[in-house]
N, C-alpha and C positions, 0 to 999 in steps of 0.2 A: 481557397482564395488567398491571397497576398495581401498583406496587411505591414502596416509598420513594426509589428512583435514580429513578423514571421522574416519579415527582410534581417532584422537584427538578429534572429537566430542564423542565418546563414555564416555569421561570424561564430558559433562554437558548433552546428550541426557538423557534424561528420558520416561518410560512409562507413558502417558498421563493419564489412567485410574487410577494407582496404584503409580508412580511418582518411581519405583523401577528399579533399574540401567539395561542396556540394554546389550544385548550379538550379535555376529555374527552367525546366523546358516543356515545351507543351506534350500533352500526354501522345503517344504513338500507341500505346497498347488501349488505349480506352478511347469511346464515344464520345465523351459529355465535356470533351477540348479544355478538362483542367489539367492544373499546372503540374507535373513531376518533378521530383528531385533527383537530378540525376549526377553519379561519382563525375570526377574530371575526368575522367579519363573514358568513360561514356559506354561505360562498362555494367554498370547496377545503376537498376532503377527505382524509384519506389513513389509510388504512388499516393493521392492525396486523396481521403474518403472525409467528405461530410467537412471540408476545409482541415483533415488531421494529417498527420505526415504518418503512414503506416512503415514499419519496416520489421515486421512479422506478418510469417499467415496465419488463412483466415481461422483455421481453426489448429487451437493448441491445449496444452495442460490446464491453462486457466480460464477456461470455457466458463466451468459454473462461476466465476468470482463475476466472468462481467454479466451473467445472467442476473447475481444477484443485483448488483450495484445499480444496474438499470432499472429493474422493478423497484429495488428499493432506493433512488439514486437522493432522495431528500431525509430518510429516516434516519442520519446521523449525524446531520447538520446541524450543527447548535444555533443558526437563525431559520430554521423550520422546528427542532424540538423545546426553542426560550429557554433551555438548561446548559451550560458553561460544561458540557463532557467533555468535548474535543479540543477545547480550549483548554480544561485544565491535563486533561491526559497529555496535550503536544508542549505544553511549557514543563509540566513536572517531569517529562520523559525527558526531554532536552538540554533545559538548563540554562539554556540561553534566556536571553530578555529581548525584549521588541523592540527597542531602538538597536540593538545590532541589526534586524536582520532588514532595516529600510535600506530598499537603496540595492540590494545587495542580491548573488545570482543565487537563488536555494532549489538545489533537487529533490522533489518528493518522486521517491523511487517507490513505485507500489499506492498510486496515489486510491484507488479505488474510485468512490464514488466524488472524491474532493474535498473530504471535513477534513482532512488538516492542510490543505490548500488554502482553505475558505482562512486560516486561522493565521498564516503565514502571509497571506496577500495582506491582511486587514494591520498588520506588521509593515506595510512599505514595501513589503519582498517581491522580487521578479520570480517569479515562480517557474520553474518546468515541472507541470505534472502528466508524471509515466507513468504508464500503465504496460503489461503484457496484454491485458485480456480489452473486451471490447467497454470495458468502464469506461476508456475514453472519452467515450459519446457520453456519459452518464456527467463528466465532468464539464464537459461543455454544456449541456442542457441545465447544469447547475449555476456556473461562475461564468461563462463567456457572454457577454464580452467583457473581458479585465483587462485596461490596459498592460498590466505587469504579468499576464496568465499567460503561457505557450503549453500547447497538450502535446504529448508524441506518445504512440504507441509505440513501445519498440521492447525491447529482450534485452533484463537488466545482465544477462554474460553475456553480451553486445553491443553494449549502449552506442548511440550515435551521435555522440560528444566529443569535441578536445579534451585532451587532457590538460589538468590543471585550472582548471575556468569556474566551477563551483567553490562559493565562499563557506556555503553551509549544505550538505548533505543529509536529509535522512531519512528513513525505511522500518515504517510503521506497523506493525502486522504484519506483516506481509512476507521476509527471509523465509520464515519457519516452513512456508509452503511451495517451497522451489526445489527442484529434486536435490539439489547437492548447498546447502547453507553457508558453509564455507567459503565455497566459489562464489556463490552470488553477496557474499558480503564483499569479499576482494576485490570482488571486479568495480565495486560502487569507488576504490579508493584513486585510481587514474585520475580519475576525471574532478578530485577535490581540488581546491590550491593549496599549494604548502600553506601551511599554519592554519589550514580549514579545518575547520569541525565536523562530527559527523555522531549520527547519533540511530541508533538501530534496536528496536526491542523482539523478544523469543518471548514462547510458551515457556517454562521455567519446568526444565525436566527436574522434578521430586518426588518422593513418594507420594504427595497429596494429588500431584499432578497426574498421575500414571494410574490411580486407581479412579481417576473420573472415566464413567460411563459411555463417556463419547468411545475411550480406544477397545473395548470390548463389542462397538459397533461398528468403526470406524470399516473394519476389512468386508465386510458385508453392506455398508450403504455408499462405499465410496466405489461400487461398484456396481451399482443400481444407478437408472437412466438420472438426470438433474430432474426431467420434467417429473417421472414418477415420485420422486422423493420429496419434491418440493409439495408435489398435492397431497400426498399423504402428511406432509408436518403442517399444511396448511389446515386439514382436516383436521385434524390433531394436537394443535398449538395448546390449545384455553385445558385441555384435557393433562396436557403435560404438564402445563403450568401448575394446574390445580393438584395434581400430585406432588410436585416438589412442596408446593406451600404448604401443604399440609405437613408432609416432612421435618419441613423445616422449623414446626412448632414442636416438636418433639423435646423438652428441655436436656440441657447439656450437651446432647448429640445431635442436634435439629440440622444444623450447619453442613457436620459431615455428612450424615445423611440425606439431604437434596442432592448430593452430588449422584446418586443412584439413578437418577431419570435424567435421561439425557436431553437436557434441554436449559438452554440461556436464560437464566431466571434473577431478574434485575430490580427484584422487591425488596423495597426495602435499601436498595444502594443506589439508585439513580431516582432524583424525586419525577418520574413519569407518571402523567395519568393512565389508567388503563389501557386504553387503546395503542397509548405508546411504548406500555410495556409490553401487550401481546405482538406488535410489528417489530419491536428491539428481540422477542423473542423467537419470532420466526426467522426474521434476519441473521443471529447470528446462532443460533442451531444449525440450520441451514449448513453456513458458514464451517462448522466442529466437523458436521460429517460427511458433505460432500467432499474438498477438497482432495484430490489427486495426489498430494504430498503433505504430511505432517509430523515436522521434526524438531523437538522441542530439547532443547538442549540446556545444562547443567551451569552453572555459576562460577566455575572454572573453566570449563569449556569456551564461553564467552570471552571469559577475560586471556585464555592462552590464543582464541584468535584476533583478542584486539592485540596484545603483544607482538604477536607474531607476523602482524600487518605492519608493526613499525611505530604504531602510534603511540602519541606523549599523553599526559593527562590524562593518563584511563580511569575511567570508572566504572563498575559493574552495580547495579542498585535494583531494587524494585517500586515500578511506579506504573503499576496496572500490570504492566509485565514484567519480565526481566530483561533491565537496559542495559546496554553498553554506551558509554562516548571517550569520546578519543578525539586526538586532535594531529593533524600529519605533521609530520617534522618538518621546518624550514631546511632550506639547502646549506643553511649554517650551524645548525644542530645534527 
């Protein structure tokens, strides 16, 4: 349905195929006589589910992500959990401060279920939060209605944007799990304005990283149904948990050693009561081993493709992950 956000996205929405400006028209391929967005040229169309603007189908790579977000679409919201995670993960990641970002166009590419939406709107921001997978709906059931919030589902190597129209860009979790990381960091850079920011974090490929337990499982459960996998770590959460912890009291090697059971174990580093540390830890187990792609990349790696993007002011850091930011060069730089 049409809304005042949705009218004023018609001024940076674009056809993802043709990049040629977007119209309202009533649906021809569907029953239920809502609105389409259809190119000028009346060639692509794409459809509106649940008031969202889809421009993927229905089913793709990132299945499991919106299975989880949906189930789990409130467990990482920092006003559902009362604890400052997403708040302080999206400021210490970024760098920015919250009087920039009022007022101002910000792309959460990979938004998930909305926690750093939720953290970025409460900033003044005009939010577009994308998704590939069906977290869409996870993000509306969350924040909508915002006046500053616009959802679109769409395929971040296609985005369906002008170029140049975001003040601030950024992509949270979420590059590492796209088949080709590169490209999909590239392609987020069209559509920034010159002298925008952008800010993106990786799994931080090291040796600490490479011998967790996840990727010795990874080729074997990311190949297993979402449903079967999910009931058995459901089954099995409190049991994994309770082996790491034990582990982890082990003195001097307690640390390295929880890393052997593979499972998200947030004792002791997020003040969660129990119940929210067995759902933070089925949530993001879940998360390690289903995904369909995971490519975690090295601290030069990052920083030779923020370089080689163009970008000024780079930084490479670690602030839960490993971040990059960068800022696009003006047409006079």
């Amino acid at each position: 349905m049409k809304n005042e956000m949705l009218d004023e996205s018609l001024d940076f929405l674009r056809c993802p195929k043709t990049k040629q400006t977007l119209g309202f028209s009533k649906a021809v391929h569907r029953t239920d006589n809502e609105d389409q967005l259809v190119s000028i040229d009346g060639q692509n169309w794409y459809p509106f589910v649940e008031g969202i603007p889809r421009f993927v189908p229905k089913k793709n790579y990132a299945d499991n992500f919106g299975k989880q977000w949906n189930y789990f679409r409130k467990t990482q919201l920092d006003s559902n959990s009362g604890v400052p995670i997403s708040f302080n993960r999206f400021w210490n990641a970024t760098g920015w401060e919250p009087n920039e970002l009022k007022n101002k166009w910000v792309l959460d590419a990979g938004c998930g279920a909305g926690r750093f939406a939720e953290i970025a709107l409460k900033a003044g921001a005009k939010v577009v939060a994308l998704d590939y997978s069906s977290a869409v709906n996870a993000v509306k059931r969350n924040l909508y209605p915002h006046p500053n919030l616009f959802i679109v589902q769409a395929d971040i190597y296609a985005l369906p944007f002008r170029d140049d129209f975001f003040d601030f860009v950024y992509s949270l979790g979420v590059l590492q799990h796209t088949p080709n990381v590169e490209k999909a960091f590239k392609a987020l850079l069209p559509v920034l304005k010159p002298g925008g920011q952008i800010c993106a974090d990786f799994y931080w490929k090291r040796f600490r990283t490479l011998m967790h337990s996840k990727y010795l499982l990874r080729p074997i459960t990311k190949r297993v149904s979402e449903d079967q996998l999910f009931k058995f770590l459901e089954r099995n959460i409190t049991k994994l948990l309770l082996a790491s912890n034990t582990l982890r009291k082990i003195p001097l090697i307690g640390v390295a050693m929880k890393r052997l059971v593979p499972v998200a174990n947030y004792t002791g580093i997020f003040p969660l009561d129990d119940k929210k540390l067995i759902e933070w830890a089925l949530l993001d187990t879940f998360d390690m081993l289903s995904p369909t792609f995971d490519n975690p990349k090295s601290k030069r790696t990052v920083k030779n493709l923020f370089e080689s993007s163009g970008l000024l002011d780079i930084e490479v850091l670690h602030a839960s992950h490993l971040v990059g930011r960068g800022r696009k060069a003006t047409k006079k730089e």
